[in-house]
C-alpha positions in Angstrom: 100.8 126.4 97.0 102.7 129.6 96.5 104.6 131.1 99.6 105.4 134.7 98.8 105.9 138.0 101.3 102.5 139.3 100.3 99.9 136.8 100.6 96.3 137.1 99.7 95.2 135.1 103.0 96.7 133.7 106.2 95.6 130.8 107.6 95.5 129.5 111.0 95.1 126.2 112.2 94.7 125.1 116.1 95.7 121.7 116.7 95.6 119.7 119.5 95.7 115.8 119.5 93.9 115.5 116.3 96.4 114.6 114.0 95.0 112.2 111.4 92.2 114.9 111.1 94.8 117.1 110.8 96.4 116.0 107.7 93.4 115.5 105.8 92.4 118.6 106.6 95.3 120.5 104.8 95.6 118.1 102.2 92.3 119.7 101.6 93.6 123.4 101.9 96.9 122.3 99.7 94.5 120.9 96.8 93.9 124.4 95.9 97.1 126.6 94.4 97.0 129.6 95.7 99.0 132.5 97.1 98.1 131.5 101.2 100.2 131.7 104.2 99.3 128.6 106.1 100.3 128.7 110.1 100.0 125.7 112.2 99.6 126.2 115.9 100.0 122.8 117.7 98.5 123.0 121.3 101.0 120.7 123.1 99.6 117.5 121.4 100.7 114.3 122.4 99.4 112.1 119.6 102.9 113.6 117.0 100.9 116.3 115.0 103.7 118.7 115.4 106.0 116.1 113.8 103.3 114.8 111.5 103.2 118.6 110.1 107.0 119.0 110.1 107.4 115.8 107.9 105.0 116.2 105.3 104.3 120.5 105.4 107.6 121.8 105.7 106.8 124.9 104.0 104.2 125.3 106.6 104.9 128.1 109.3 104.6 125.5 112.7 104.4 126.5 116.3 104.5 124.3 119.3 103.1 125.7 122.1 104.5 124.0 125.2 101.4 124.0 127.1 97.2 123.8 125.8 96.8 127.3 125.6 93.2 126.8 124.8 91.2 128.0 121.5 91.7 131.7 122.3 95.1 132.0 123.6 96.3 129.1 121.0 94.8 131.6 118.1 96.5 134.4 119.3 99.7 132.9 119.2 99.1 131.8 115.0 97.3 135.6 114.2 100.2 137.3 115.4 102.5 135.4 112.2 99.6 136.5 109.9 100.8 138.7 106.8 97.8 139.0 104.9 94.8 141.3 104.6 92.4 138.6 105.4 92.7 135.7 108.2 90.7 132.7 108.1 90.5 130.8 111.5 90.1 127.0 110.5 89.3 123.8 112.7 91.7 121.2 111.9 88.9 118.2 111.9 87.4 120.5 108.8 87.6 119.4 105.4 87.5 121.8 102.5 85.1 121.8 99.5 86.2 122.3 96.1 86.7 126.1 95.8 85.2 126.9 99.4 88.2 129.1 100.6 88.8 130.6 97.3 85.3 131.7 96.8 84.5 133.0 100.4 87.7 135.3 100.0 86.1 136.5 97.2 82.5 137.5 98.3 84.4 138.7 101.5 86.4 141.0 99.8 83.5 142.0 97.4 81.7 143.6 100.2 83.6 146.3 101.9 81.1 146.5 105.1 81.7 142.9 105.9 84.0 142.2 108.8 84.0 138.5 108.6 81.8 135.7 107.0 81.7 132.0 107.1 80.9 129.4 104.4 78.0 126.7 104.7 79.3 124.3 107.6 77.6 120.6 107.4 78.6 117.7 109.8 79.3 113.9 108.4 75.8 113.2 107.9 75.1 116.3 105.9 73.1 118.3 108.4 74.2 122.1 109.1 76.6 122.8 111.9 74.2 125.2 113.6 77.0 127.2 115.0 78.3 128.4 112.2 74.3 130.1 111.9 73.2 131.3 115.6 71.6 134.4 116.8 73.6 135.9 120.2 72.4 133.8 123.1 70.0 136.5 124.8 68.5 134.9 127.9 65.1 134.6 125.9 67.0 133.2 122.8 68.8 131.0 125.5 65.4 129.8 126.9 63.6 128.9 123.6 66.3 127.2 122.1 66.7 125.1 125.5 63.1 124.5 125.8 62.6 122.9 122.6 60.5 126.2 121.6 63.1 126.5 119.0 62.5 123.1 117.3 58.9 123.8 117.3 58.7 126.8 115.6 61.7 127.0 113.6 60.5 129.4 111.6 59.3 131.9 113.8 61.9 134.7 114.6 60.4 134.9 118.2 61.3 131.5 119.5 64.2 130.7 116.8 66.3 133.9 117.6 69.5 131.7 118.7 69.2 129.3 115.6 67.8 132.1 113.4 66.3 129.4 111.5 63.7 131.4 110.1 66.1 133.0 107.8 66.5 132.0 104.1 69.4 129.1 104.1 70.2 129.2 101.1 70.8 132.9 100.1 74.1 134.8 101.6 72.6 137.4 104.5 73.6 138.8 107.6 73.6 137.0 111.2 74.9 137.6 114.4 77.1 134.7 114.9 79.2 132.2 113.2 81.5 129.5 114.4 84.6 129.7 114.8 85.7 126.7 113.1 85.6 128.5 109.7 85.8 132.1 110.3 87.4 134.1 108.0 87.7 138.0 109.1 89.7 141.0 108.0 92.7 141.6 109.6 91.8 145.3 110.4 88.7 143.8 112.4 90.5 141.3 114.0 93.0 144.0 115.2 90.4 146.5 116.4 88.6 143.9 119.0 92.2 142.4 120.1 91.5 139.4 118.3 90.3 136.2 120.9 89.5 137.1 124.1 91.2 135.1 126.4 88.9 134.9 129.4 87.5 131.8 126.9 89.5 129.0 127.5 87.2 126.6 124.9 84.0 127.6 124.4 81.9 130.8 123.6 85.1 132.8 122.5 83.5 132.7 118.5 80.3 134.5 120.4 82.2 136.8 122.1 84.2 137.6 118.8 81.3 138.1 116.8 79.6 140.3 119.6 82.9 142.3 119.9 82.8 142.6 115.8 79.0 143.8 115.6 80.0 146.3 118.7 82.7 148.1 116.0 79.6 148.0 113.5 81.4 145.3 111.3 78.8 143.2 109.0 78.9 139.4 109.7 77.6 137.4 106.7 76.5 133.7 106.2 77.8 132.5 102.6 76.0 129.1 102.0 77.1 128.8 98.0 80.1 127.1 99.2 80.6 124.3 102.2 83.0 122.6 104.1 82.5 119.6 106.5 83.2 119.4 110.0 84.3 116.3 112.0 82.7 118.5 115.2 83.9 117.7 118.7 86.8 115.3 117.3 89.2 116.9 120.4 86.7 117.4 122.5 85.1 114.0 122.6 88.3 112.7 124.5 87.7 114.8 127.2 83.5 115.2 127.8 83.1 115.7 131.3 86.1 118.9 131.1 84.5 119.9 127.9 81.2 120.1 129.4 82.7 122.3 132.3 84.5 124.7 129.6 80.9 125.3 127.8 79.0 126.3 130.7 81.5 128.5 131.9 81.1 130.2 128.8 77.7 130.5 129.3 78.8 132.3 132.4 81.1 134.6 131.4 79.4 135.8 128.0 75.8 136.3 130.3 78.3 138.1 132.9 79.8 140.1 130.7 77.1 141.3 128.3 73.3 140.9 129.8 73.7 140.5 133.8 73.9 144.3 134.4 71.0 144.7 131.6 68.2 142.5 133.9 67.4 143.5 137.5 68.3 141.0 140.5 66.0 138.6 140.2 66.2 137.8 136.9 69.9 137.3 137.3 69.7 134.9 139.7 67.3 132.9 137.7 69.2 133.0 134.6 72.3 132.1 136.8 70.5 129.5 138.6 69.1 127.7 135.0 72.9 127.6 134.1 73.8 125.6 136.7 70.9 123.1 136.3 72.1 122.8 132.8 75.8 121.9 134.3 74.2 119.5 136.3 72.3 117.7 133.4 74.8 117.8 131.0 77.7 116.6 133.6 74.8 113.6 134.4 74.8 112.8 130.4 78.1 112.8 130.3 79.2 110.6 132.9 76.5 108.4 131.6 77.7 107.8 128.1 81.5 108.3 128.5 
């Protein structure tokens, strides 16, 4: 892979204690030869990805943060190296495609009104990562999808407004949100919504990107003619019950930030009150089967 002053795309990679998943996921990025600017930003990892990276990357710009920063903070740190035009945020338990970087860049810059767009995202057993395909969590998109309505009438904008199922999968077309383990954005977007918002320690932030994008009037596309895969929840796994905490506090602060002014005072507390009966359940499941 090339390393020049004026590269066609920087990439950043948030590690933290994933560093087998790590390496296969460049040697994945480094099968391709292009002219890509690839930044490493290890999160304090304990497991040796930093030296891991050093060894066998060299020409690979590494940070080591001396403290978990978390997704949005950690992210910061890496986009603030970035010298290209176009930045593509990338999990490190991804694997890339074939041409699914290459060809993404492309569409991306073929469409000037596009802010940022993500490639088809399947997990191991070849189902879609629905993340990387979501409407923004209203409290009615909320309620459907965590009622089941969702499932049961996938194809019915209605009830499937946080999966947006009911859109055609295999075409490229607009959405509200994509996931933040392959998001790829133009830099001048990135720069106008100050990048990650840091009140997102894990969890939610790619929402609260997206929403921050759509706010600027930037286009956010779904490109589904190339995929990667992703190894989902590989960091977070080791640490359920804290991850469980992380994701409902994003629940909070998104709802907080963007619909609790928008309802009047009852409905608040009834949103805020089915948050915390989800906390509850989902700390139960956890502690369960950890």
């Amino acid at each position: 892979m090339a390393l020049d002053d004026n590269p066609d795309l920087s990439i950043v990679i948030l590690n933290y204690n994933v560093r087998d998943l790590l390496l296969k996921c460049l040697e994945s990025v480094f099968k391709t030869k292009s002219n890509w600017q690839v930044i490493v930003v290890d999160n304090a990892s304990s497991d040796g990805s930093a030296e891991a990276v050093r060894e066998k990357y060299p020409e690979i710009e590494l940070i080591e943060n001396k403290k978990n920063l978390g997704f949005s903070a950690g992210n910061n740190v890496g986009v603030k190296k970035a010298k290209a035009p176009v930045v593509l945020f990338l999990n490190p338990d991804t694997e890339i495609v074939n041409n699914a970087i290459e060809k993404t860049l492309e569409f991306l810059l073929g469409n000037p009104e596009i802010g940022a767009v993500t490639s088809k995202v399947e997990l191991p057993n070849g189902k879609l990562d629905y993340s990387c395909h979501r409407g923004f969590p209203t409290p009615w998109n909320a309620f459907a999808y965590f009622t089941g309505l969702s499932k049961l009438f996938p194809y019915f904008s209605l009830f499937a407004g946080y999966t947006a199922t009911y859109l055609d999968m295999k075409t490229a077309h607009e959405i509200d949100c994509l996931t933040g383990a392959f998001l790829m954005v133009r830099k001048i977007a990135g720069e106008q919504i100050g990048w990650w918002d840091e009140d997102y320690f894990f969890n939610g932030e790619d929402i609260e990107f997206c929403f921050s994008l759509k706010e600027k009037s930037w286009k956010i596309y779904f490109y589904p003619d190339v995929k990667i895969i992703h190894y989902k929840g590989s960091s977070a796994k080791k640490e359920r019950s804290k991850t469980v905490s992380l994701g409902i506090s994003a629940m909070r602060i998104f709802y907080m930030k963007h619909y609790y002014k928008k309802y009047p005072p009852v409905f608040r507390d009834l949103v805020l009150a089915g948050i915390k009966m989800l906390e509850h359940y989902r700390k139960a499941k956890a502690w369960i089967y950890q």
